[in-house]
C-alpha positions as CSV (number, residue, x, y, z in Angstrom):
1,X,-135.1,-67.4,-93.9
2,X,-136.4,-64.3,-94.8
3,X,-136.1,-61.0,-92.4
4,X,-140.0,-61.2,-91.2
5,X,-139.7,-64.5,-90.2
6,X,-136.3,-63.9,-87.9
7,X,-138.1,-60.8,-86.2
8,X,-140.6,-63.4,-85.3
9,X,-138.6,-65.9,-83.9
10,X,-138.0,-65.6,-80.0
11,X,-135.1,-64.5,-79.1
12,X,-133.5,-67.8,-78.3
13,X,-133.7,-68.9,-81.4
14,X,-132.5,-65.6,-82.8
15,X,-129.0,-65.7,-80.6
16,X,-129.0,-69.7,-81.8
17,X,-129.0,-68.7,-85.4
18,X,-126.9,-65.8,-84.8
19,X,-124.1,-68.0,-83.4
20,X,-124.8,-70.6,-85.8
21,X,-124.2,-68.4,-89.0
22,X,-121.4,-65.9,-87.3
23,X,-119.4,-69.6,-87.0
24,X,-120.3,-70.5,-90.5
25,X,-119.5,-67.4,-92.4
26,X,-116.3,-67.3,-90.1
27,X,-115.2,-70.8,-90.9
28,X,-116.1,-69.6,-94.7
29,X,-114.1,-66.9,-94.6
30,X,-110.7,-68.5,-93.5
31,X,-111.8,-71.7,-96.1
32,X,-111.4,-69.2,-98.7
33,X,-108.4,-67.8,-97.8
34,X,-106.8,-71.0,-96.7
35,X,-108.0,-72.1,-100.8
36,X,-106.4,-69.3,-102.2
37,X,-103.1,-70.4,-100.9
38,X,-103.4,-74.1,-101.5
39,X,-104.8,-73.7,-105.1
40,X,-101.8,-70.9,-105.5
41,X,-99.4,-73.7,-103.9
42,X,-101.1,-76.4,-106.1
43,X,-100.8,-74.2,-109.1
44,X,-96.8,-73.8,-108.6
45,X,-96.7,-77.5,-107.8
46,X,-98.3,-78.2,-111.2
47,X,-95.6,-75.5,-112.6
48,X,-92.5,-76.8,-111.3
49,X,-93.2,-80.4,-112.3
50,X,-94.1,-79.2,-116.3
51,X,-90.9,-76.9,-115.8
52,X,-88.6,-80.1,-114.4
53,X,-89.7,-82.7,-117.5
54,X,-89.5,-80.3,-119.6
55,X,-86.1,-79.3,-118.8
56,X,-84.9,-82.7,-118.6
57,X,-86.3,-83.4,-122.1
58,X,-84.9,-80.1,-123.6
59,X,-81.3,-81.5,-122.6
60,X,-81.9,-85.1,-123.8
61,X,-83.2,-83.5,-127.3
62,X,-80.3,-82.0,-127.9
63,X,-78.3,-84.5,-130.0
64,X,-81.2,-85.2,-132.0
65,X,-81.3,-81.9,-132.8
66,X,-77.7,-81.7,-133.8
67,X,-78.0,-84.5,-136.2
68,X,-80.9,-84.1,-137.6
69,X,-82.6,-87.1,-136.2
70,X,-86.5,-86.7,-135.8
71,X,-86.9,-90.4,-134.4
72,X,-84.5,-90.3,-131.9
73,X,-86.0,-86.7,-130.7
74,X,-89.8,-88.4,-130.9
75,X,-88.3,-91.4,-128.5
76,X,-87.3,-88.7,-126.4
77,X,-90.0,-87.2,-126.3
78,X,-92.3,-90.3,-125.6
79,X,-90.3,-90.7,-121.9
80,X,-93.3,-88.2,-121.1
81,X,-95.8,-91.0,-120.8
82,X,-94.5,-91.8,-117.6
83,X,-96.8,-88.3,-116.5
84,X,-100.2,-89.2,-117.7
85,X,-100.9,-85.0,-117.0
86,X,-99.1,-84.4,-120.6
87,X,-101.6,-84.2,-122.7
88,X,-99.1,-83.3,-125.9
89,X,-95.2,-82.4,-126.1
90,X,-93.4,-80.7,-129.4
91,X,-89.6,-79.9,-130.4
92,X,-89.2,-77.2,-133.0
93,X,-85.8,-76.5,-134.7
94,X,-83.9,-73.5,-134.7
95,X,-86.2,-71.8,-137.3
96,X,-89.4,-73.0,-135.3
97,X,-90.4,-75.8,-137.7
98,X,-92.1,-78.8,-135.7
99,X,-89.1,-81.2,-135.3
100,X,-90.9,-83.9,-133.5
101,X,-94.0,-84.4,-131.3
102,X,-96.1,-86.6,-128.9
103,X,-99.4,-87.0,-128.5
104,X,-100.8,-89.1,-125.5
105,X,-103.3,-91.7,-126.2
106,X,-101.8,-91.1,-129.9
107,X,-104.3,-88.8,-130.7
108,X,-102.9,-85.6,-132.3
109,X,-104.1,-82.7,-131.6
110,X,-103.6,-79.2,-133.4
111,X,-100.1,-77.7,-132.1
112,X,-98.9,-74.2,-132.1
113,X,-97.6,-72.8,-135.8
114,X,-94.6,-71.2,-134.0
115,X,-92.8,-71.6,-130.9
116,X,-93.6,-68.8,-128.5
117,X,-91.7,-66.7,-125.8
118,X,-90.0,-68.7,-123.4
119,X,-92.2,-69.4,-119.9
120,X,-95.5,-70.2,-119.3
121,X,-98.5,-69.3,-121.7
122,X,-100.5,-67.3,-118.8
123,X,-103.6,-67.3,-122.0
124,X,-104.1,-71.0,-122.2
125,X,-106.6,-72.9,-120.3
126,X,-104.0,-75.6,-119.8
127,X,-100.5,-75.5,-118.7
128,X,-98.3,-75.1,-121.4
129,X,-94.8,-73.7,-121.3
130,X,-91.9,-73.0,-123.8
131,X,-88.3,-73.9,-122.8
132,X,-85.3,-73.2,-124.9
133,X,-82.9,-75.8,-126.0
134,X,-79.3,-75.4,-125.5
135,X,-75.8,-76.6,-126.1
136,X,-73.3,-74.2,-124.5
137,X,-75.0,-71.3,-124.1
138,X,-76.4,-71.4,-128.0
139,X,-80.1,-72.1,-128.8
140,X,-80.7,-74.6,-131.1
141,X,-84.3,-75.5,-131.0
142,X,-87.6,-74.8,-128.5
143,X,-89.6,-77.2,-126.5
144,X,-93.4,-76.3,-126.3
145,X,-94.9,-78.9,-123.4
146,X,-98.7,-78.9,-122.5
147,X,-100.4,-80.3,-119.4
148,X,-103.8,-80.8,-118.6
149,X,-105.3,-79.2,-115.1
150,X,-107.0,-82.9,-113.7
151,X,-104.5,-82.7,-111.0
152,X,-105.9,-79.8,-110.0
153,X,-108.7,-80.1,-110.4
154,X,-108.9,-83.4,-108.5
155,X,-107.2,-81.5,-106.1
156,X,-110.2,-79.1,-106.0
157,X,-113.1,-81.5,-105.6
158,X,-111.3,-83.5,-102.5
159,X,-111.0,-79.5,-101.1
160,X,-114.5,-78.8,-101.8
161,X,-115.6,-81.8,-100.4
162,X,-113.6,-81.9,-97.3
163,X,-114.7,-78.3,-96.7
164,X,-118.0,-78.9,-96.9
165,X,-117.9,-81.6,-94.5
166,X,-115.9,-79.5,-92.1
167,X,-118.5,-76.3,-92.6
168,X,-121.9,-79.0,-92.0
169,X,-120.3,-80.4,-88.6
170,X,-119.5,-76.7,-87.5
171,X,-122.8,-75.0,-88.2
172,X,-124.0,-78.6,-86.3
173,X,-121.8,-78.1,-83.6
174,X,-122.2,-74.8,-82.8
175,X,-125.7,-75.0,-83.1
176,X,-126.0,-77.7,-80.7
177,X,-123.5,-75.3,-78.3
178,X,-125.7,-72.1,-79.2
179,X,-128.8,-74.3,-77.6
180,X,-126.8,-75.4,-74.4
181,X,-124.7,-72.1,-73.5
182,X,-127.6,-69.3,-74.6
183,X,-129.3,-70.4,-71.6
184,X,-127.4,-68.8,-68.8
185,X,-127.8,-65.6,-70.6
186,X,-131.6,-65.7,-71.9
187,X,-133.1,-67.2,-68.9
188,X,-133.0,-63.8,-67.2
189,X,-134.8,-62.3,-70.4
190,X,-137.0,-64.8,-70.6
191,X,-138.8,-65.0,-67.4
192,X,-138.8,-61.1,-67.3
193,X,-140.6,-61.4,-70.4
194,X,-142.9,-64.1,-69.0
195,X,-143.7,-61.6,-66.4
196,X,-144.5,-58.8,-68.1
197,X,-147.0,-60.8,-69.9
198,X,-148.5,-61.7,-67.0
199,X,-148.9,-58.1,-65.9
200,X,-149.7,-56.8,-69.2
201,X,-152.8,-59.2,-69.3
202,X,-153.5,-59.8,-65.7
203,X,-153.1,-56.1,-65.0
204,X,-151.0,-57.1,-62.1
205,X,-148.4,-55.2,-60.9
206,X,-147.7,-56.9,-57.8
207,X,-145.8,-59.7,-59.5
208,X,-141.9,-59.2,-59.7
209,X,-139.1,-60.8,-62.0
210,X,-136.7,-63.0,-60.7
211,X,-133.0,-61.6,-60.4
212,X,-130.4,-64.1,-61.0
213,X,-127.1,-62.4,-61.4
214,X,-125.1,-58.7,-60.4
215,X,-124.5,-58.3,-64.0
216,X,-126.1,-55.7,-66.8
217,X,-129.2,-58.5,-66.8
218,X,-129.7,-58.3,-63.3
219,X,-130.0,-54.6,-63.3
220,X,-132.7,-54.6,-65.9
221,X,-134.6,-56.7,-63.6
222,X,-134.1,-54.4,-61.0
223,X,-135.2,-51.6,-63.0
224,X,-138.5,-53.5,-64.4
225,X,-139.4,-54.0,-60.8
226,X,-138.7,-50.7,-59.9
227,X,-141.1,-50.0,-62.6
228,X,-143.7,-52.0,-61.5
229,X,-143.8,-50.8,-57.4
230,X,-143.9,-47.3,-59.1
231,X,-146.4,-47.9,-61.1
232,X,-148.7,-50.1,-58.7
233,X,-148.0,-46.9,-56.0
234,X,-149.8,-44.7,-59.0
235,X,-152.6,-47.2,-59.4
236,X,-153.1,-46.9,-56.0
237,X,-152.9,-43.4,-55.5
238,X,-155.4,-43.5,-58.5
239,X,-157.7,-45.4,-57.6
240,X,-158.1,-43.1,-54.0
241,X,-158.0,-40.4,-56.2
242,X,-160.9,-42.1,-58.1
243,X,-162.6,-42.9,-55.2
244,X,-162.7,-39.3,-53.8
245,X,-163.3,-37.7,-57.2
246,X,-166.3,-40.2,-57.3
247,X,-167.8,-39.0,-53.9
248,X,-166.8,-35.3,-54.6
249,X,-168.6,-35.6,-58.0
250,X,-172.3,-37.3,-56.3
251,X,-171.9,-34.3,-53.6
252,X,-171.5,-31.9,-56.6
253,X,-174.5,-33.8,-58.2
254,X,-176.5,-33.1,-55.3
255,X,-176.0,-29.5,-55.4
256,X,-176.4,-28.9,-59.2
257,X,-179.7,-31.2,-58.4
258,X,-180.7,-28.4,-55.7
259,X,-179.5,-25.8,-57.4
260,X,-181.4,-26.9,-60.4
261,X,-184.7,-26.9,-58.4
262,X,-183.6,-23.4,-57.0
263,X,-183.5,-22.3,-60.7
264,X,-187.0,-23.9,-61.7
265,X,-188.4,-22.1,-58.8
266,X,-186.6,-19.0,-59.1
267,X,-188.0,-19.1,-63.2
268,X,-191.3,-20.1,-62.2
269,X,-191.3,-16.6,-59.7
270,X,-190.4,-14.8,-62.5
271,X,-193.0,-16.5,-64.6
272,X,-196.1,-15.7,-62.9
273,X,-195.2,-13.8,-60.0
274,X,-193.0,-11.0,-61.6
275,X,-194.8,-10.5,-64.7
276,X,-198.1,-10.3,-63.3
277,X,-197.0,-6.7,-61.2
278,X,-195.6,-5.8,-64.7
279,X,-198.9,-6.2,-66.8
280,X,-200.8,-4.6,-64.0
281,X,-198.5,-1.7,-63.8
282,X,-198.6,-1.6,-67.5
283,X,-202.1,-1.9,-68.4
284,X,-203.4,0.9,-65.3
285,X,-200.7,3.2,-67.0
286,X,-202.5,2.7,-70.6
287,X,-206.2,3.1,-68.6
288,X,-204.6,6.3,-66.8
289,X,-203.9,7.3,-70.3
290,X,-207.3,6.7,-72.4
291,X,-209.7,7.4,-69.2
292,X,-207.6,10.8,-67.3
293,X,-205.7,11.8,-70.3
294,X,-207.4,14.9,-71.2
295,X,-206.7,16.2,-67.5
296,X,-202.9,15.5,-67.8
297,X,-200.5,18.0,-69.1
298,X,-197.7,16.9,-71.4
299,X,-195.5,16.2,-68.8
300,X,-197.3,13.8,-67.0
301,X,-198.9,11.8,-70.3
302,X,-195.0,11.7,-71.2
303,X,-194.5,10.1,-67.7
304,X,-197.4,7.9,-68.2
305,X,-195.6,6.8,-71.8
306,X,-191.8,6.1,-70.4
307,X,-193.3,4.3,-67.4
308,X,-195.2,2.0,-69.9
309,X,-192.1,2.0,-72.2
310,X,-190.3,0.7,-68.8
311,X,-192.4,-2.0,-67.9
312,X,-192.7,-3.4,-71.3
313,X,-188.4,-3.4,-71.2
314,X,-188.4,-5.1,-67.7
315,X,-191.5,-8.0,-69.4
316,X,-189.3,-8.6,-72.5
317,X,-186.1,-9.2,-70.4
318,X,-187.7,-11.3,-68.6
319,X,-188.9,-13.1,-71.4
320,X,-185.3,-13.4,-72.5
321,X,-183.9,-14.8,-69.2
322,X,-186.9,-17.4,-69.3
323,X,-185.8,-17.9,-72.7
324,X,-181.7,-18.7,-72.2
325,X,-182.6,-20.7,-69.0
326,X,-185.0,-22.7,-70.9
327,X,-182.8,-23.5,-73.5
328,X,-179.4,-24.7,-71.4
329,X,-182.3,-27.3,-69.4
330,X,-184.6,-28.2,-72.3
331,X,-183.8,-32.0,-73.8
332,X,-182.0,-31.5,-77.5
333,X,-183.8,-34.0,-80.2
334,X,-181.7,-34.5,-83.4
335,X,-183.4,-34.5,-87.2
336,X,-183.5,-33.6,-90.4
337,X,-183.9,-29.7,-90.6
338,X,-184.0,-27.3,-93.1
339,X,-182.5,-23.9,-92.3
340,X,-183.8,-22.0,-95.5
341,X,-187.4,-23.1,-94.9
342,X,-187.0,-22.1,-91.2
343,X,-185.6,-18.5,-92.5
344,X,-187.9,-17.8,-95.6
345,X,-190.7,-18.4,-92.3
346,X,-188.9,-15.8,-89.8
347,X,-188.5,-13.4,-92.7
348,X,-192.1,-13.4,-93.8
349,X,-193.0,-12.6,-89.8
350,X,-190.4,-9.6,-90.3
351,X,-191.8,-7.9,-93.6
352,X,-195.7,-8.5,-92.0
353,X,-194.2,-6.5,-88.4
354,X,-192.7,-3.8,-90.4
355,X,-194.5,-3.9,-93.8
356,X,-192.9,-0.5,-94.8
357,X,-189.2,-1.6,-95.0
358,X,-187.5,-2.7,-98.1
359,X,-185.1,-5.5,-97.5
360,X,-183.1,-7.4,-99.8
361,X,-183.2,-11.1,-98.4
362,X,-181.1,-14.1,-100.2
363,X,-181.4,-17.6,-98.8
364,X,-179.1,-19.8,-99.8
365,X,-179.9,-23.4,-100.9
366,X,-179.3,-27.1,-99.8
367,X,-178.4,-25.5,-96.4
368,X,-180.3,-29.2,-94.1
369,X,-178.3,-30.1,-91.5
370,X,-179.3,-32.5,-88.1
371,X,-180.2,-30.3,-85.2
372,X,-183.4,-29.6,-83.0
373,X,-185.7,-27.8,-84.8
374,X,-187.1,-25.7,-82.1
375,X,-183.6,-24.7,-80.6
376,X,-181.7,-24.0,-84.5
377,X,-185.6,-22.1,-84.9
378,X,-184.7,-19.5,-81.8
379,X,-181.0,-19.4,-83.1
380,X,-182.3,-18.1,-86.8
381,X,-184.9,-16.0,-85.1
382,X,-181.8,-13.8,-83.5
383,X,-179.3,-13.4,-85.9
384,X,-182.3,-12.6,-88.5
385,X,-183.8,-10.4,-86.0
386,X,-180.5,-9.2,-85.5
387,X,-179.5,-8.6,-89.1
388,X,-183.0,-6.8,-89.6
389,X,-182.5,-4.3,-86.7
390,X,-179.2,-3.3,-87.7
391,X,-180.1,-2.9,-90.8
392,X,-182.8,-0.3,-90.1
393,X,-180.8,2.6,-90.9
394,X,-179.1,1.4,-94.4
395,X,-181.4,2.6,-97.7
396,X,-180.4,-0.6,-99.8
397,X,-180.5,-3.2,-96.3
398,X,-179.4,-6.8,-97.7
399,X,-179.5,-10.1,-95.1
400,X,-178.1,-13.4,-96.7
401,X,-178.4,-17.1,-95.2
402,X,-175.8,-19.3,-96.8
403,X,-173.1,-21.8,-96.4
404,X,-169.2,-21.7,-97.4
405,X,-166.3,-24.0,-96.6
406,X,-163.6,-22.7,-94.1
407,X,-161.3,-25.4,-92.9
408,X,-162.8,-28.3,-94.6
409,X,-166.0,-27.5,-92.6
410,X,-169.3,-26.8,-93.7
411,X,-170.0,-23.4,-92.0
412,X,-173.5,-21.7,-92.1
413,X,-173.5,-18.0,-91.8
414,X,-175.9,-14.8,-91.9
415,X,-174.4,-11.3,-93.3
416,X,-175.8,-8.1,-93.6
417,X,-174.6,-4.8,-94.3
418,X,-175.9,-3.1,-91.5
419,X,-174.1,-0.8,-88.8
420,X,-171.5,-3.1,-87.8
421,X,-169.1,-2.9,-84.5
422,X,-165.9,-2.9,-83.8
423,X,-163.9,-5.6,-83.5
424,X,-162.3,-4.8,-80.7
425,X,-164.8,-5.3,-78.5
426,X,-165.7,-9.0,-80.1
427,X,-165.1,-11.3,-77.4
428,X,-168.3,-9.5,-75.1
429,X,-170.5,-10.2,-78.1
430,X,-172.0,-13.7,-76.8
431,X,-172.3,-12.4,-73.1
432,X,-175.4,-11.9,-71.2
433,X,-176.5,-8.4,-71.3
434,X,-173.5,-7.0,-73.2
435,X,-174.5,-4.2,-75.6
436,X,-171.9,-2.8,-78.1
437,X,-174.8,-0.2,-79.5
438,X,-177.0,1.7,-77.4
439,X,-180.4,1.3,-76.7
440,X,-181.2,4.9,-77.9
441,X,-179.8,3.2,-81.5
442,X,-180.8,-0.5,-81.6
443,X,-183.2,-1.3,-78.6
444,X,-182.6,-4.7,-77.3
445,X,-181.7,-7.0,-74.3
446,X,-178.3,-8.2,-75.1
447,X,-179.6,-11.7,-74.0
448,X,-180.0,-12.8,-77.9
449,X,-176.8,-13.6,-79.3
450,X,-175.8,-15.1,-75.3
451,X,-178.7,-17.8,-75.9
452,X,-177.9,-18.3,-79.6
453,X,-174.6,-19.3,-78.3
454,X,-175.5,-21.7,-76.1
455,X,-177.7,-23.6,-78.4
456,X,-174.8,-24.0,-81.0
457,X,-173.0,-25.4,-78.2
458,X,-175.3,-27.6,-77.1
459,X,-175.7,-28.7,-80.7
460,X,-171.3,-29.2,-80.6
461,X,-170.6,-26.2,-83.0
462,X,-169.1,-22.9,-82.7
463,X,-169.8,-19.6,-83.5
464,X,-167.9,-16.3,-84.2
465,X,-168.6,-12.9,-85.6
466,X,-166.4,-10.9,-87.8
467,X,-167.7,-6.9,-88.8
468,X,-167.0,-4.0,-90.1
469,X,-167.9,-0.2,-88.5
470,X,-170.7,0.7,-90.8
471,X,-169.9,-2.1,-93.5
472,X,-172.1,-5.0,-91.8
473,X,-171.7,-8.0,-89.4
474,X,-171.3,-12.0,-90.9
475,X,-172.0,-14.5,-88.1
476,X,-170.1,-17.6,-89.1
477,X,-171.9,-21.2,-86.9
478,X,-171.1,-24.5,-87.8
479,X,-173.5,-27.9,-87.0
480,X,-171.7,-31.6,-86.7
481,X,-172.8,-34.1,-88.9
């Protein structure tokens, strides 16, 4: 059984097979060791009987070998037939020429050239031995005796066979009392595990798992119902929490709703009913100027001038604020857009406003991305606009569009080599009405780069600046997908 196929097996069948094979290779174990000393006992057995015949033939032999008599050592000899194991017997004399021999069966086989030393031959594949033949203490001749190993290895098929038939019934047996005695012990696991299906489907966690016992088992039961009151408090506690989030949240809703309404009408005042005292203010100050100008010193035509200048400031603020309200309310609609067409447009309107500048502009290509066009229009517009103001004081001004990758990201950016800012002062760049030049320098609202943020949020990108005192300004904005 392969490993995949136990992890899948329940765990009553895993302990059953556990038991079953720990018995087997148990019962193996001592089956081996219990062969090694009957095959070592067999073995000996084998040895002493070869060593006893051949013994009792050596002595017998002896005469023959005194006189000289081959057939009376050969009748000697051929007593061995009474053990059908010896396969072939041999006297040599004293100078280890064959004397006599017997072959069972009469079928001769090839016997050694000279007697070797006395004892068994440990090199043979059968049992042969050489034993010395003595009258008085003084060799006179060798007996070389060889046995086959049938007794043994009869000895090892019965073994074999009895084993296995001992091994089958175990593995049988204590598979049968694997299947009867696992259940005191896996019932507990198994209805906590029927349980927790139940819960983990039903999403109930009022059900509970039954204890049976004091022991280790019952514990875990108590703890997996433990777990389940704690976790059924939480749901509850939840799901109030839910409840009152839900009715915090419409009461919120309702008041973003008003204040919403507050802010349409609030932008609609400064619309029509703001900018209307600024025009007039603005255009009596200009009729002041052509129709009483002549009767006006200096002084008051330079009045007449910063009070227009003023007015026109307060209208194009207000214009901004319209402008970032507008764009955190208005509806976002995704397409195809194409930021280098959208630049090469703003940058034609900036070379017609102020034909006298020279400004090097590069736009990079394949730079479409999926955005509103109107919104990502408004965001090039400022950090164009932007790039060109701060420019306005450098002989050789140069503004690029392009893209890079930082991070894996496709990352849009504009640079210029402008005036710059220090980078200390970086995280008030994207506020509303946060400066870092004056207005004596760079005029301006510091409402831009606050509304260029948001629409780069809205759109789920980021921006961020990085700059250089005097060396230039790259704003770095990225656009999902």
């Amino acid at each position: 059984m392969s490993m995949k196929r136990l992890r899948d097996l329940s765990i009553k069948w895993k302990m059953v097979f556990t038991i079953t094979v720990v018995s087997m290779v148990a019962l193996l174990v001592a089956g081996v060791l219990l062969f090694s000393y009957e095959y070592s006992a067999v073995h000996s057995m084998m040895e002493h009987d070869v060593e006893a015949i051949a013994n009792l033939s050596a002595a017998n032999s002896t005469a023959a070998l005194s006189f000289d008599d081959p057939k009376a050592a050969e009748d000697t000899l051929s007593a061995m037939a009474a053990k059908p194991a010896i396969e072939l017997a041999c006297l040599y004399d004293n100078e280890g020429r064959v004397f006599a021999a017997y072959y069972r069966n009469g079928q001769k086989e090839q016997l050694p050239e000279h007697p070797g030393p006395d004892g068994f031959d440990r090199n043979s594949r059968k049992l042969s031995l050489f034993s010395p033949v003595k009258i008085k203490s003084k060799r006179i001749g060798t007996l070389y005796v060889q046995s086959d190993l049938s007794q043994l290895t009869d000895w090892l098929k019965a073994y074999a066979a009895v084993s296995g038939g001992i091994v089958l019934m175990n593995a049988a047996l204590a598979f049968v009392l694997a299947s009867v005695l696992q259940r005191p012990f896996l019932a507990p696991i198994v209805g906590l595990a029927v349980t927790a299906r139940k819960v983990s489907t039903n999403k109930d966690y009022t059900l509970r798992g039954e204890k049976q016992g004091d022991d280790e088992l019952g514990f875990l039961v108590d703890q997996f119902n433990e777990m389940l009151a704690q976790i059924q408090e939480r749901d509850k506690a939840l799901e109030e929490a839910r409840l009152e989030l839900e009715q915090r949240v419409e009461a919120r809703t309702r008041d973003l709703k008003e204040a919403n309404k507050e802010l349409e009408a609030f932008s609609y005042s400064v619309a029509h009913d703001l900018r209307a005292p600024l025009r007039g203010i603005d255009g009596f100050s200009q009729v002041m100027l052509e129709d009483y100008g002549t009767q006006l010193d200096a002084t008051g035509q330079d009045y007449l001038q910063r009070i227009r200048k003023a007015t026109q400031r307060m209208a194009q603020l207000l214009d901004d604020m319209l402008n970032l309200s507008k764009v955190t309310r208005v509806n976002i609609t995704l397409k195809e857009v194409d930021l280098a067409d959208i630049a090469k447009s703003i940058i034609e309107d900036l070379r017609r406003h102020d034909a006298k500048r020279e400004v090097e502009f590069i736009v990079g290509k394949d730079l479409c991305v999926k955005g509103d066009a109107g919104l990502l229009r408004i965001v090039l517009e400022n950090l164009l606009g932007n790039a060109w103001k701060f420019t306005g004081k450098q002989p050789q001004a140069r503004i690029e569009l392009g893209m890079t990758q930082i991070d894996g990201k496709d990352t849009y950016f504009v640079r210029d080599n402008g005036a710059g800012f220090d980078m200390t002062y970086a995280s008030k760049l994207f506020g509303v009405f946060h400066r870092l030049h004056s207005a004596a320098d760079f005029p301006g609202t510091g409402v831009g780069l606050a509304t260029v943020q948001r629409i780069i949020n809205r759109h789920g990108g980021n921006i961020r600046a990085e700059a250089t005192v005097g060396k230039g300004a790259t704003f770095y904005f990225t656009l999902p997908g």
